[in-house]
N, C-alpha and C positions, 0 to 999 in steps of 0.2 A: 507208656506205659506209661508216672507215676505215671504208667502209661503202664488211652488207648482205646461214639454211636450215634446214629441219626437216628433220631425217632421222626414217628409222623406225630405231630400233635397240632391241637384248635380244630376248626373247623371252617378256616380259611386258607386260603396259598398265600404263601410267604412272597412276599411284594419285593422282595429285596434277599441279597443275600445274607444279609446281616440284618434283621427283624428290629433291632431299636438302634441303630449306627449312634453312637458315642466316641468315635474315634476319626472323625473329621473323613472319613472315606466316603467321595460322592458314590452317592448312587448311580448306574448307566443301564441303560436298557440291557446292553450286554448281560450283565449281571442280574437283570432278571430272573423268578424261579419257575419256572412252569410244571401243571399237575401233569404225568404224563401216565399210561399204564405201560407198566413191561409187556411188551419188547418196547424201547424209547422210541420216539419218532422221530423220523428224520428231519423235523425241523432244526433248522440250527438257534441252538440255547444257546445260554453258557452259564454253567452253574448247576449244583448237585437240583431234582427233583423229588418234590415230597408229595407222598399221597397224607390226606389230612383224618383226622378220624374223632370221637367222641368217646365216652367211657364204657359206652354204648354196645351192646353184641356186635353192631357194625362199625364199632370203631376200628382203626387197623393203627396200633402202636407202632408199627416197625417203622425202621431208621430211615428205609430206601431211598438214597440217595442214589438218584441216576447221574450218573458223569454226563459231561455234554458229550454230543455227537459230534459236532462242529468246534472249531473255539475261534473265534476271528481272530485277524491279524492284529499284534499289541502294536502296531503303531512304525514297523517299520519297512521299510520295501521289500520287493520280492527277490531280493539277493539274501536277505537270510535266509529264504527257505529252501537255496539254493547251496548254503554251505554243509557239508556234511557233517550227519551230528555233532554237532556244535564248533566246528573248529573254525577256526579264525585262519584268516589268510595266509599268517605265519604257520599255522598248522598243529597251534597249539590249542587245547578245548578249553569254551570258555562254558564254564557250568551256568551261569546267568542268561547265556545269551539264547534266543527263542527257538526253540528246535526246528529241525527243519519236517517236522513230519506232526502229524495234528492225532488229536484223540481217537478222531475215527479209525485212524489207520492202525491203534492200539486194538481198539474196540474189534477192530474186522480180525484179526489174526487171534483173535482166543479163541477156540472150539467152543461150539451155540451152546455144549453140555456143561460147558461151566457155570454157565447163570443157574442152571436148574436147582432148584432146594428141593430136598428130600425131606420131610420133617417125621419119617421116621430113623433116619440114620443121624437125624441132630440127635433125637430124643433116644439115641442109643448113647450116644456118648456123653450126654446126663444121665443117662444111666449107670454108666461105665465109671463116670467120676465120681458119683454119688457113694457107689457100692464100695471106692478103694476108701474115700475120705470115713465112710464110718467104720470098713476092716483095719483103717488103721488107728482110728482112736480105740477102737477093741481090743488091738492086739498089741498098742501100748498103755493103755490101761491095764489090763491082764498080768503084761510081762513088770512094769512098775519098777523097770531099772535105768539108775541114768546111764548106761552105757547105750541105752537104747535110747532115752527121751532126746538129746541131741540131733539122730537119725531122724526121730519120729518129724520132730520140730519141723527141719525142712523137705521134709515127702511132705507132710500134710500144708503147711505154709505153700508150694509148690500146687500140690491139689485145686485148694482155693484161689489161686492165680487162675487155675484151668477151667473153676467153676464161672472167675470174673470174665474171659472169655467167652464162654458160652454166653454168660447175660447180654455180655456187647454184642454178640451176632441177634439175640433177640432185637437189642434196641434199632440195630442195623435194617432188621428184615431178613439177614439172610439168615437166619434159620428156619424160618419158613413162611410160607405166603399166608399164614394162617393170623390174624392179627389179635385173635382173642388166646389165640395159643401161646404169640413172642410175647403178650403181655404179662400171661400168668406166669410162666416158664419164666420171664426176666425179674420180676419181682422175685420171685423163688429163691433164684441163685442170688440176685446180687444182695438183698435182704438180710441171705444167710450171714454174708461176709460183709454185715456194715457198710452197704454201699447204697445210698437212696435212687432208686432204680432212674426214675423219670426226672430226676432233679440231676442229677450226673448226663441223663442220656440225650436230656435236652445242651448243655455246654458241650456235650462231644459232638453235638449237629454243629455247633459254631465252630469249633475246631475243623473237621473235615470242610464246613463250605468257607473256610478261611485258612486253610495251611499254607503254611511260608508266608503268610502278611505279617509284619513286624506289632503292629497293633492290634490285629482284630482277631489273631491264632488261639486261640485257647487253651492250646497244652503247650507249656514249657516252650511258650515264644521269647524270644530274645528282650531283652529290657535296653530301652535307650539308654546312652551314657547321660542323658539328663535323669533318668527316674535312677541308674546305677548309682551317681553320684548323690544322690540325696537320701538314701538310706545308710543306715546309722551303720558306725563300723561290724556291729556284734552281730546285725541281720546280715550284712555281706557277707563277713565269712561262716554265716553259716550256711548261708545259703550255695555257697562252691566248696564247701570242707566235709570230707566224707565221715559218717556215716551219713551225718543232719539230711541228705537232700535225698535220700533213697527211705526218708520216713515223713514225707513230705505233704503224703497225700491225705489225710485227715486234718492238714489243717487248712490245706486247698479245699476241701469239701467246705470248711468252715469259713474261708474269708476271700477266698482265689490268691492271685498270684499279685505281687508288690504292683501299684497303677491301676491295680482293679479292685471292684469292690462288689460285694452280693454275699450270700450264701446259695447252698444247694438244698435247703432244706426249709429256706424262707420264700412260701406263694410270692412276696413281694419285692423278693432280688431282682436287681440289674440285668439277671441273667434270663427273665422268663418276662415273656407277654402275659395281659393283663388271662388271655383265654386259657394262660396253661397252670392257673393258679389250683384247679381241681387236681392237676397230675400232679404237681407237687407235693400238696397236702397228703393225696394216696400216697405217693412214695414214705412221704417223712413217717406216715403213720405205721406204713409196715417196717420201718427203719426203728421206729418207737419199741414196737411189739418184740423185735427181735432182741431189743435190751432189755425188755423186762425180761425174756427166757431166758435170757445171760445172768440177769438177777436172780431168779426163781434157780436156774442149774447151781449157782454159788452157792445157796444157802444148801442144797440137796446133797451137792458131792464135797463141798467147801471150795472155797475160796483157791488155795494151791492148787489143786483139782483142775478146776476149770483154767486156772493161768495155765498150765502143761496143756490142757488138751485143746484151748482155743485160744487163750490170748498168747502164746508165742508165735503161735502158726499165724496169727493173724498178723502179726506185724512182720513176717516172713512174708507174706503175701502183699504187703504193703510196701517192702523193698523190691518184688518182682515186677509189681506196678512198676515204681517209681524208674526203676532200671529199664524197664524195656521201654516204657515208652520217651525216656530219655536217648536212648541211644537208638531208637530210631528217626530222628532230627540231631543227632550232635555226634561229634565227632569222629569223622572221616580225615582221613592224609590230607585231601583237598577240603579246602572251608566248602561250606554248603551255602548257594545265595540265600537270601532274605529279601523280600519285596515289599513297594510302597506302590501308592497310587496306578497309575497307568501299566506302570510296569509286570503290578500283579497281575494275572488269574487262577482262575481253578487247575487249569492243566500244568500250567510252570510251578506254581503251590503244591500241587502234588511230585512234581519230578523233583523237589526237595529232598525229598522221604529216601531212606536206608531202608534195605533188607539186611538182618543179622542171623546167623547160623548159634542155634544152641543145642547141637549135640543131640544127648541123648532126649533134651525136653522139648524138641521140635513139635514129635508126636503130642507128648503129653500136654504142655499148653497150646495145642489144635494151629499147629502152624505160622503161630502170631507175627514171626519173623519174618514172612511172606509179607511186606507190608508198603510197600511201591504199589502192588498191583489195586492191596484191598486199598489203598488211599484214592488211587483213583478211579475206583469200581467197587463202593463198600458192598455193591447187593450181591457181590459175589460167594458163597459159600465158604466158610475154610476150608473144606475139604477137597476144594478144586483149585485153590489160589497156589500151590508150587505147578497145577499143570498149566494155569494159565502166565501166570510167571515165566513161565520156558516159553511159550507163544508168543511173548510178548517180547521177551532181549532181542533178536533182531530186528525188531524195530526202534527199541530205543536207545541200543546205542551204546555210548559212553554215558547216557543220560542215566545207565542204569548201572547202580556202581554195585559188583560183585560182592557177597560176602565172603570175611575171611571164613573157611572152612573149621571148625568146631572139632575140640576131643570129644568125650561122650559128653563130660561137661561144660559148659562156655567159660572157662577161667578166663582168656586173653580177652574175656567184654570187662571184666578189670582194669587192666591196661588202659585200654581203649578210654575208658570214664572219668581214672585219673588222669591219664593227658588231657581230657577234655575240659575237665574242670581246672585244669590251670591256664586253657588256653582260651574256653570260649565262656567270655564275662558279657560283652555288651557289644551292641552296635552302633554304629554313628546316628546321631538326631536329625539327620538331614541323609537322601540321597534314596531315589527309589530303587537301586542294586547293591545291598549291603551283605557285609560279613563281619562273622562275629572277632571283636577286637580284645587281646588281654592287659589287663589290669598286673602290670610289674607290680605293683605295689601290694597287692591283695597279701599275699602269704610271706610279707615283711622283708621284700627285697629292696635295695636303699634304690633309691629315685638315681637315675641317671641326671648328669650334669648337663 
């Protein structure tokens, strides 16, 4: 979440997993990316697949990231793949250590029905979300009480989370194999809600084909205890002190995360190849448009007006980011590893990743909690990721760590976020199997002797 999409973009295959490496990670054949069409081929990869496309009727926007089929061995003998998930000799699980079973055996245990995209059953449930988010600015407009605008605030704030979801299955692909469809469709939604579609959708490809690397992650990666220690005391705690980190995500659009630098809205960030300067400019421009209709609504209903019916919700929507895709990488009972060099790849980077239970908003933000599976299979549909999720636990294990079960609402992801943020500050600067370490001192506790 401020979390939580691979796009296809340029009109070449991505050479590397990481398209401009700044973070000292060699490149390996391994980690080369290959163009594949669905169904993947049985060649052995390693590393998500992208089809490439132009702005063009034949361009294809979508995200589709094919998981590998294969993953080679990280480097250590065939006794690990002999230990049963994951446990160590003493018989205790070691969450770092290399599974003993490979992606394909994930891949083969999900029923074929779950790849399938329907894009008229996406484009129902844009419809669905469409139809509640404007019944209820009408019917809190209409009624024009605060006993009700509180209510209104977080159903609608809620909504626009579910609409941000949709856009990411655009960028993904899996909403539908149609690539002039997920393009217009993703602009649409994420547009609505302040979100620059291709400029976001491109950083969430580097995130997926980099989750659990310490340096090259892109959402709410772990910050070395060198880059921790070198920000100024007022950035640190606001960066672990509640509410500050659950309103996070505009100003990551705006500069990224402490160690990194770009914007999402500038052709000429860090974050985009020289080919994907067109996608960005379209995004930023319909990102443009959408504030001038924020302008042009202020002056029409006033200023009040429009804060009640879209700038609370919007920053309601900007906490459900930030929240879910926070606490789908942070805190668990057991620390979660972190990888460097050798140690990474695609398949252990994704068996990182938490599934959370929220209750009654399962449905309504389109399953997002489901998020093991889609890490490691974004082209999957959300509407098939809990059946393939259940296909998938007997194969992996203790690797796949159960969610606490949900009231209607997820109150106890509270809990969960504050233990989190006292506990997971930084990791070590050195060591390619790390966990996150805390900071006594952060929230004014006297230094130990």
């Amino acid at each position: 979440m401020a979390g939580l999409v691979l796009p296809e973009c340029g009109l070449r295959p991505f050479p590397k997993i990481y398209p401009r490496p700044r973070t000292g990670l060699p490149p390996t054949t391994a980690n080369a990316i290959k163009i594949t069409p669905f169904p993947v081929s049985k060649a052995h990869i390693f590393g998500p697949s992208f089809k490439v496309s132009t702005w063009s009727g034949d361009r294809n926007w979508a995200l589709n990231v094919s998981a590998p089929v294969r993953v080679p061995s990280t480097g250590g003998d065939e006794k690990e793949r002999e230990r049963i998930k994951g446990m160590e000799d003493d018989g205790e699980f070691d969450p770092g250590a290399p599974p003993p079973f490979r992606l394909a055996d994930i891949r083969a245990a999900i029923p074929k029905h779950c790849w399938v995209k329907d894009p008229w059953r996406s484009m129902s449930y844009v419809l669905r979300d469409v139809a509640v988010v404007f019944g209820l600015a009408a019917a809190a407009a209409y009624l024009n009480n605060w006993l009700v605008w509180p209510l209104y605030w977080f159903a609608q704030g809620t909504m626009f989370w579910a609409l941000f979801v949709l856009g990411h299955d655009c960028g993904h692909g899996s909403f539908s194999n149609n690539p002039t469809l997920n393009s217009v469709m993703g602009h649409l939604l994420h547009s609505s809600i302040l979100v620059p579609y291709h400029g976001w959708r491109i950083s969430h490809r580097t995130h997926h084909q980099n989750h659990g690397h310490v340096e090259n992650d892109e959402s709410w990666q772990p910050l070395s205890e060198k880059i921790y220690r070198s920000l100024d005391d007022a950035t640190r705690m606001l960066r672990f002190t509640l509410p500050f980190p659950l309103l996070a995500f505009p100003v990551y659009l705006w500069g990224r995360s402490p160690g990194k630098k770009g914007s999402h809205f500038h052709p000429d960030s860090d974050l985009f190849v020289p080919g994907e300067r067109k996608d960005v400019i379209t995004s930023t421009a319909s990102w443009l448009a959408m504030v001038a209709l924020l302008g042009y609504l202020s002056f029409a209903m006033g200023p009040v007006q429009l804060l009640k019916l879209y700038g609370v919700p919007y920053w309601v929507f900007v906490m459900w980011l930030d929240l879910v895709t926070y606490l789908h990488h942070h805190g668990h009972e057991e620390k979660l590893p972190w990888y460097r060099g050798k140690e990474w790849s695609y398949f252990r980077g994704g068996l990182t990743t938490l599934d959370r239970d929220y209750g009654w908003i399962n449905n309504i933000h389109h399953d997002i909690g489901t998020h093991v599976i889609h890490h490691l299979f974004p082209q999957i549909p959300h509407y098939h990721l809990i059946e393939a999720t259940e296909a998938a636990k007997p194969v992996l294990g203790k690797y796949y760590r159960e969610p606490k079960k949900s009231g209607p609402l997820p109150f106890h992801l509270l809990g969960t976020l504050i233990r989190s943020m006292k506990q997971d500050h930084y990791v070590s600067n050195e060591g390619d199997v790390v966990y996150y370490q805390a900071d006594p001192q952060l929230h004014g506790s006297k230094k130990s002797d």
